[in-house]
Residue frames as qw, qx, qy, qz and C-alpha x, y, z in Angstrom:
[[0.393, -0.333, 0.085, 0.853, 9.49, -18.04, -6.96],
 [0.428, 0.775, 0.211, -0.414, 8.43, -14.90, -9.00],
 [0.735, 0.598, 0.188, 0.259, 9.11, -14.24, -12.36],
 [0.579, 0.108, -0.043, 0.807, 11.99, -12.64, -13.75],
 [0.047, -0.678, -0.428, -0.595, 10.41, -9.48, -13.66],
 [0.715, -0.655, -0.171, -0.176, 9.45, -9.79, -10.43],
 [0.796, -0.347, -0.057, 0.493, 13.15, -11.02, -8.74],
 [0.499, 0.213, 0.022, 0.839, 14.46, -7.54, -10.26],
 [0.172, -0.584, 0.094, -0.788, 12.78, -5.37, -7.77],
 [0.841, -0.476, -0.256, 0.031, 13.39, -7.70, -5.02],
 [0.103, 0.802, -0.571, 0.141, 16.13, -6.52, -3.21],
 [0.690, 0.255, -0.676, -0.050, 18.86, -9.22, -2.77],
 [0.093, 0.218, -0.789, 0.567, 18.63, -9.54, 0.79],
 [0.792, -0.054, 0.166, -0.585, 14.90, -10.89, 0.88],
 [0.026, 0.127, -0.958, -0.257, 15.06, -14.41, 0.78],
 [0.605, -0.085, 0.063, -0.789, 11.71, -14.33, -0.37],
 [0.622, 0.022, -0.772, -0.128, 11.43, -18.32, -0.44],
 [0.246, 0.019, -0.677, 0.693, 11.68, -18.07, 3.33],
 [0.293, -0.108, 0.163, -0.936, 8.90, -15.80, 3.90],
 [0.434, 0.192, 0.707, -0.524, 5.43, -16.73, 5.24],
 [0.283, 0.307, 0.781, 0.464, 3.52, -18.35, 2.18],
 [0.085, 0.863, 0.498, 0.024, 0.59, -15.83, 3.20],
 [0.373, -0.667, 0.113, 0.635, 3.10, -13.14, 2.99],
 [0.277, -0.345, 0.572, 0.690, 4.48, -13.57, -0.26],
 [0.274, 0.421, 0.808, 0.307, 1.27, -13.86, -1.65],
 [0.027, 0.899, 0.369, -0.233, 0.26, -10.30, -0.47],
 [0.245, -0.362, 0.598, 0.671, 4.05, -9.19, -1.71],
 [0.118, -0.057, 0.731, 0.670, 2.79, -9.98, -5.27],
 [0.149, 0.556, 0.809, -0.122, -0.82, -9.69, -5.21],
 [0.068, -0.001, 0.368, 0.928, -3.06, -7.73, -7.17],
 [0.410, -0.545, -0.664, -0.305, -6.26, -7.55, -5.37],
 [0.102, -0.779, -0.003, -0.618, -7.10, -6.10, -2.66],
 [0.294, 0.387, -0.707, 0.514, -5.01, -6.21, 0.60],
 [0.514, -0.104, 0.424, -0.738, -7.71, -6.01, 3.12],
 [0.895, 0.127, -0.054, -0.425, -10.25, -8.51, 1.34],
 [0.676, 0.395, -0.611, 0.117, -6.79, -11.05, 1.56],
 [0.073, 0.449, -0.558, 0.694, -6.27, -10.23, 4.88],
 [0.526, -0.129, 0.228, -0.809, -9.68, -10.42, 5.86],
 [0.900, 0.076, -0.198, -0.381, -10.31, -13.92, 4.26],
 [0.704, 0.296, -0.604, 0.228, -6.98, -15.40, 5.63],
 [0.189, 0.200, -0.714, 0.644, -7.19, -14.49, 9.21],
 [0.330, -0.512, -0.769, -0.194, -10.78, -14.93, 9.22],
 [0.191, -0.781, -0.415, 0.425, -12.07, -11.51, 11.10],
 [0.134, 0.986, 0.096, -0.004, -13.26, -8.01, 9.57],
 [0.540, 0.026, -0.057, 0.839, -10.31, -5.96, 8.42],
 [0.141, -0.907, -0.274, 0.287, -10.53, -2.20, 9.95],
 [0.583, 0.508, 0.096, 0.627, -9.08, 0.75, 7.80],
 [0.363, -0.804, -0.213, 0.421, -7.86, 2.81, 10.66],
 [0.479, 0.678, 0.039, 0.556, -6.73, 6.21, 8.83],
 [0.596, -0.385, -0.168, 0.685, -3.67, 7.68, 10.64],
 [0.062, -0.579, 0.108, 0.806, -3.47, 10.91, 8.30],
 [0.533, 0.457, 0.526, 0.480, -4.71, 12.02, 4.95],
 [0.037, -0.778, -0.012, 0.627, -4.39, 15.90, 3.29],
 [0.552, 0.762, 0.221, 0.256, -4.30, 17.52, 0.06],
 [0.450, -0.639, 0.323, 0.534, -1.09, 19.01, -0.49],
 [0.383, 0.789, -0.174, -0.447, 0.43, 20.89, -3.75],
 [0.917, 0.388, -0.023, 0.093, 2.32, 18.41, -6.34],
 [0.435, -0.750, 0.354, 0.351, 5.84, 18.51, -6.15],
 [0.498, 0.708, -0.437, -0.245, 8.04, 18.71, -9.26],
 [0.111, -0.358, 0.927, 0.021, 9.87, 15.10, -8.14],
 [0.564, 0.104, 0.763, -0.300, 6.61, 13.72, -7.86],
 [0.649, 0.637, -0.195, -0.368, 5.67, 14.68, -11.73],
 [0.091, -0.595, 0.798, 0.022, 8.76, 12.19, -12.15],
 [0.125, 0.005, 0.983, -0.133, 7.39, 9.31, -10.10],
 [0.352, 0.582, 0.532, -0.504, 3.33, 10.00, -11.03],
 [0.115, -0.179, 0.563, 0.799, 4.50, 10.42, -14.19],
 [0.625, 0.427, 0.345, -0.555, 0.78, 11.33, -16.81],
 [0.669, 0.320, 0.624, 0.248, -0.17, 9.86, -19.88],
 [0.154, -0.108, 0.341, 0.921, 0.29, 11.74, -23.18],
 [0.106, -0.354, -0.463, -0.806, -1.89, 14.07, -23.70],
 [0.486, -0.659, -0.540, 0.198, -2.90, 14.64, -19.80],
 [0.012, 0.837, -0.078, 0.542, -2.65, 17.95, -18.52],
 [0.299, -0.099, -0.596, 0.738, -0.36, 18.45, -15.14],
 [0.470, -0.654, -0.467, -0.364, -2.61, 18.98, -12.51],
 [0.179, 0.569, -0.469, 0.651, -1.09, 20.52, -9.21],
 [0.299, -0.529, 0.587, -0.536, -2.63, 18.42, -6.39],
 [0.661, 0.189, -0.725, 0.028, -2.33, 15.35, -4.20],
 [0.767, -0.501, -0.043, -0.398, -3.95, 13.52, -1.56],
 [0.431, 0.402, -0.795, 0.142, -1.52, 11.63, 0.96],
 [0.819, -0.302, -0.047, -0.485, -2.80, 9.09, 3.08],
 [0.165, 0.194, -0.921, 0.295, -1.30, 6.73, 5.66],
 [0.747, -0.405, -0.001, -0.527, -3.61, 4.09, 7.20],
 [0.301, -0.347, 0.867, -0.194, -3.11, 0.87, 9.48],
 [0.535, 0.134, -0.794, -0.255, -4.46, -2.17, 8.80],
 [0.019, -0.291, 0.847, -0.445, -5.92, -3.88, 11.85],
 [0.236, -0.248, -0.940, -0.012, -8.07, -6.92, 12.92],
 [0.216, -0.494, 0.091, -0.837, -11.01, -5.80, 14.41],
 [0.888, -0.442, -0.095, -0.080, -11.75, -8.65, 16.95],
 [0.860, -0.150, -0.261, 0.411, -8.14, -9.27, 17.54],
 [0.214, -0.947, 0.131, 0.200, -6.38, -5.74, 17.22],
 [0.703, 0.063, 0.482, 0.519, -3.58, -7.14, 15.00],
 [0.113, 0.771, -0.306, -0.548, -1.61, -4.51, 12.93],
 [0.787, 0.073, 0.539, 0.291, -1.32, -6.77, 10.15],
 [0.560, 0.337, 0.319, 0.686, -0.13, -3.89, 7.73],
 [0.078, -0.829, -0.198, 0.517, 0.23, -0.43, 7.41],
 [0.468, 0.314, 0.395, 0.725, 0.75, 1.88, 3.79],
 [0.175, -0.470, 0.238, 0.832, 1.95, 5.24, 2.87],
 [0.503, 0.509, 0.610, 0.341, -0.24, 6.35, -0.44],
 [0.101, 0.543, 0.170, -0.816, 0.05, 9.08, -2.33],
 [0.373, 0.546, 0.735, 0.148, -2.82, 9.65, -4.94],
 [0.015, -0.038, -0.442, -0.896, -2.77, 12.23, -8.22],
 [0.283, 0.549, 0.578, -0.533, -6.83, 13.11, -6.90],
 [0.396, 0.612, -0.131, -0.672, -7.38, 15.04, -10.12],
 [0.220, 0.330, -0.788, -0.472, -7.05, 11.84, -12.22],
 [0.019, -0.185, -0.979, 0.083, -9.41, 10.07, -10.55],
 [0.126, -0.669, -0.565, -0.466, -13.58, 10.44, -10.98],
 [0.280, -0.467, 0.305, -0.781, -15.35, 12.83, -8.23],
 [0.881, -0.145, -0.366, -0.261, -16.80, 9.52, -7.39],
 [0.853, 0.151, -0.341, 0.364, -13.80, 8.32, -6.17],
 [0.041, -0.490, 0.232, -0.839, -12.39, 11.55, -4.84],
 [0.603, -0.520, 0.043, -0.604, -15.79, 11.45, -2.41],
 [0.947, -0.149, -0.274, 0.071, -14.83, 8.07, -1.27],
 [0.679, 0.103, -0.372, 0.624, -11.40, 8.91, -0.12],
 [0.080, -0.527, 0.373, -0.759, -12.00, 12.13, 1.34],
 [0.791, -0.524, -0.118, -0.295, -14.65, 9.31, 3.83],
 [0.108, -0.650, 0.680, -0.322, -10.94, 8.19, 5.08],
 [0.312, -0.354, 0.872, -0.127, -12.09, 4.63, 5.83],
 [0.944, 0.320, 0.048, -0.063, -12.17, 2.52, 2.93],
 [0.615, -0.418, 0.509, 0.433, -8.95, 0.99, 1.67],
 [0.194, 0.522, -0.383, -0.737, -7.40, 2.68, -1.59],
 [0.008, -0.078, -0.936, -0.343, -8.10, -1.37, -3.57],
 [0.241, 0.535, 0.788, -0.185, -11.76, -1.27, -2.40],
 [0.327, 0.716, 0.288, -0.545, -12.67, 1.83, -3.37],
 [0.110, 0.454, -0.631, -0.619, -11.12, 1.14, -7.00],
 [0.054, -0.064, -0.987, -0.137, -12.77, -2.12, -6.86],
 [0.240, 0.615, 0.673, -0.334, -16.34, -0.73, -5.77],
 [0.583, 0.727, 0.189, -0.311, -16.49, 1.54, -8.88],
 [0.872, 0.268, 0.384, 0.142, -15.06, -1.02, -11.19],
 [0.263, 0.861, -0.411, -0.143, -11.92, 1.42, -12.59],
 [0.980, 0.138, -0.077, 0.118, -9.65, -0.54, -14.09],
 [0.160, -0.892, 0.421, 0.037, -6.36, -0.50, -12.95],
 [0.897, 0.243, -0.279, 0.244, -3.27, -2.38, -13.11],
 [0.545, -0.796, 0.265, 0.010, -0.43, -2.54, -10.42],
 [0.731, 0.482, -0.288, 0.387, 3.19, -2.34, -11.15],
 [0.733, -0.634, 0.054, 0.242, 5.60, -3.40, -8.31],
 [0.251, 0.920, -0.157, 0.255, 8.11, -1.36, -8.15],
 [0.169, 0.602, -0.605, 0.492, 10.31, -2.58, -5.21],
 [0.798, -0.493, -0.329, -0.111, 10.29, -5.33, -2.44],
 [0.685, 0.317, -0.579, 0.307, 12.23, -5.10, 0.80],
 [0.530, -0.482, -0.565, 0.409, 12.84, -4.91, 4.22],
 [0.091, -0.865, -0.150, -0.471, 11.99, -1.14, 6.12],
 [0.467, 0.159, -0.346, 0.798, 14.63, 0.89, 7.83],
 [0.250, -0.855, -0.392, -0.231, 12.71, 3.03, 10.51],
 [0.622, -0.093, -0.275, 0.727, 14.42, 5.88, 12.63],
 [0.042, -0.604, -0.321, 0.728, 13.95, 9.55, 13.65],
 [0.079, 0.251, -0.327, -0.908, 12.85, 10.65, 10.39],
 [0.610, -0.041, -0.512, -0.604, 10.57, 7.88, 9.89],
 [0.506, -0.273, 0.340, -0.744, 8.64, 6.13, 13.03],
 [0.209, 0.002, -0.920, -0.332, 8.13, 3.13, 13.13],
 [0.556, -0.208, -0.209, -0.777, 3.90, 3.00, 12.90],
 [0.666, -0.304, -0.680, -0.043, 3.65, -1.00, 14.21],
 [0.276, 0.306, -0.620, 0.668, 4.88, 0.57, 17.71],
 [0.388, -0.172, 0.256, -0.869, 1.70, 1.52, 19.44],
 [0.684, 0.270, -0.331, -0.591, 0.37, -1.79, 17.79],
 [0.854, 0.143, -0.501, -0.008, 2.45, -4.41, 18.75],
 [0.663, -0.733, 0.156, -0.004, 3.26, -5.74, 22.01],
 [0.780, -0.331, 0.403, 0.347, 7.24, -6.50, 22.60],
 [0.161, -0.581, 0.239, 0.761, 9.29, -5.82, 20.02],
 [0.657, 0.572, 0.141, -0.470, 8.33, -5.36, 16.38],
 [0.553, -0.371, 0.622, 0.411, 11.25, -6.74, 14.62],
 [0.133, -0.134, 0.507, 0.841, 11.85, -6.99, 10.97],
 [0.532, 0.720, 0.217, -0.389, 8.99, -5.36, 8.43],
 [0.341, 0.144, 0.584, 0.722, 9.15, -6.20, 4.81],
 [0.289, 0.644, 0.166, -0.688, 7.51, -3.52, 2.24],
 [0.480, 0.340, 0.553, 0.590, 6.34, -3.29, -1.65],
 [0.110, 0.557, -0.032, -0.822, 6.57, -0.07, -3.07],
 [0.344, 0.226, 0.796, 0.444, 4.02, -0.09, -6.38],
 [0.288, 0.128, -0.170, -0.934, 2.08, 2.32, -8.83],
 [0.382, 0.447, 0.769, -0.251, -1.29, 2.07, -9.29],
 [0.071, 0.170, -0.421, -0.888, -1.63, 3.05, -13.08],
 [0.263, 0.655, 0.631, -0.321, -5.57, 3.87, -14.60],
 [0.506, 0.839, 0.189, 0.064, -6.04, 4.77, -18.52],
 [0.688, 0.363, -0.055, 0.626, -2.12, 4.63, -18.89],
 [0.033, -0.713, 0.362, -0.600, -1.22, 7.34, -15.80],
 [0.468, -0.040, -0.624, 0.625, 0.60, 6.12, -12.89],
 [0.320, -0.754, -0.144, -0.555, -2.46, 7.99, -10.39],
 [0.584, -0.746, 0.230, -0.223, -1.35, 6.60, -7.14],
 [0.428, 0.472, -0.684, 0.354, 2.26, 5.48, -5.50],
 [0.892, -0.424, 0.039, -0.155, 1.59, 2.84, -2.46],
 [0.367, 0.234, -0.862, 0.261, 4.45, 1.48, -0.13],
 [0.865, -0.276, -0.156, -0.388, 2.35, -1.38, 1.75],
 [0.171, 0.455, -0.794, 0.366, 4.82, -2.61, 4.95],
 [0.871, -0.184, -0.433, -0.143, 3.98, -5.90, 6.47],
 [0.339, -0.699, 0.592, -0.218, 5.70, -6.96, 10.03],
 [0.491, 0.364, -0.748, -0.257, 6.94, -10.21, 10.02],
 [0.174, -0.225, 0.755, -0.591, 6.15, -11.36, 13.17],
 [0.510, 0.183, 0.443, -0.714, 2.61, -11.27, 12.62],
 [0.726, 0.403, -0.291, -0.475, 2.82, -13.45, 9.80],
 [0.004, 0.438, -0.876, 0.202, 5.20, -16.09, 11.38],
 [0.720, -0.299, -0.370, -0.506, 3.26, -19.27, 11.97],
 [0.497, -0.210, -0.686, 0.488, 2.97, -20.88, 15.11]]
C-alpha cells in the first residue's frame, strides 16, 4: 500500500490493492513513464503527439502553477496532449494532458518540446534538471462530450474503466508543469 501521504489523494473508490502490480507502480512512480513502459512490455515506446500550442496563462492557472518567491509571472504556456503507444504492437498503453510554465524552463528544453516527440520525463531526464514530482490525485476518468475519450481510435472493443494521476512537476521550488497521465485498465489486466 502507499504511504499515508499517498492514500490522501487516492480517491476512495480505487481499490488500489486490486490494480495491476505494473499499474500501481506507474500510479506512484517517479521516473519516467515511457522508459517503464518500454522495459515492462518489452518493445520501443512511441510518443505520438496529439496536440501541443502556446497559449496565454490564465489567472486560475497562476493558482495551480503556482512560482517560487521571488519569480516573476510570466504570461505563457505550452499544452500538450500525447498517446503513449507500442510501436510493434500498437497498444495505447497511456495517454497525458500536460501543461508546462515554458518560460521556467531552459531554451534547451523549450527546443526539445517544441520537437513534439519526446516524452515530458525524458526530456527532463536528458538535460539532467532536477525535478521532483508531487501527486496530486489518483482516480478513475469520467469521459463525455466535453472530454473524448482519446483510447477510442486505439483500442479495439470497448475501452472500459481508465484510472489517472494528476501531479506537478516542481524545478528550483516552482510547480513548472501540471501532468494528468490516464492509464486504461484493460491493457494492463493480465492474462
Amino acid at each position: 500500500m502507499p504511504d499515508r501521504r499517498l492514500q490522501n489523494v487516492i480517491d476512495p473508490d480505487v481499490n488500489f490493492a486490486l490494480l495491476a502490480p505494473v499499474l500501481r507502480v506507474l500510479l506512484l512512480t517517479d521516473g519516467t513513464v515511457t522508459h517503464s513502459l518500454a522495459a515492462y512490455f518489452a518493445e520501443a515506446i512511441e510518443v505520438r503527439c496529439l496536440r501541443q500550442a502556446r497559449r496565454p496563462l490564465t489567472p486560475a492557472e497562476h493558482l495551480q502553477l503556482p512560482l517560487a518567491a521571488g519569480t516573476a509571472a510570466a504570461g505563457v504556456v505550452i499544452e500538450r496532449e500525447v498517446l503513449l503507444l507500442g510501436c510493434t504492437s500498437g497498444t495505447a498503453y497511456a495517454h497525458a494532458y500536460s501543461t508546462i510554465r515554458s518560460d521556467l524552463l531552459e531554451p534547451a528544453i523549450q527546443e526539445l518540446l517544441d520537437s513534439a516527440g519526446t516524452g515530458i520525463g525524458e526530456l527532463l531526464s536528458a538535460r539532467n534538471l532536477e525535478t521532483y514530482r508531487e501527486i496530486t490525485h489518483i482516480g478513475y476518468c469520467a469521459y463525455g462530450e466535453q472530454r473524448p475519450d482519446p483510447f477510442l481510435a486505439f483500442i479495439a472493443g470497448p475501452v472500459g474503466a481508465v484510472i489517472a494521476r494528476d501531479y506537478l512537476i516542481r524545478s528550483r521550488g516552482a510547480a513548472v508543469i501540471k501532468v494528468r497521465e490516464e492509464f486504461p485498465l484493460r491493457v494492463y489486466a493480465p492474462g
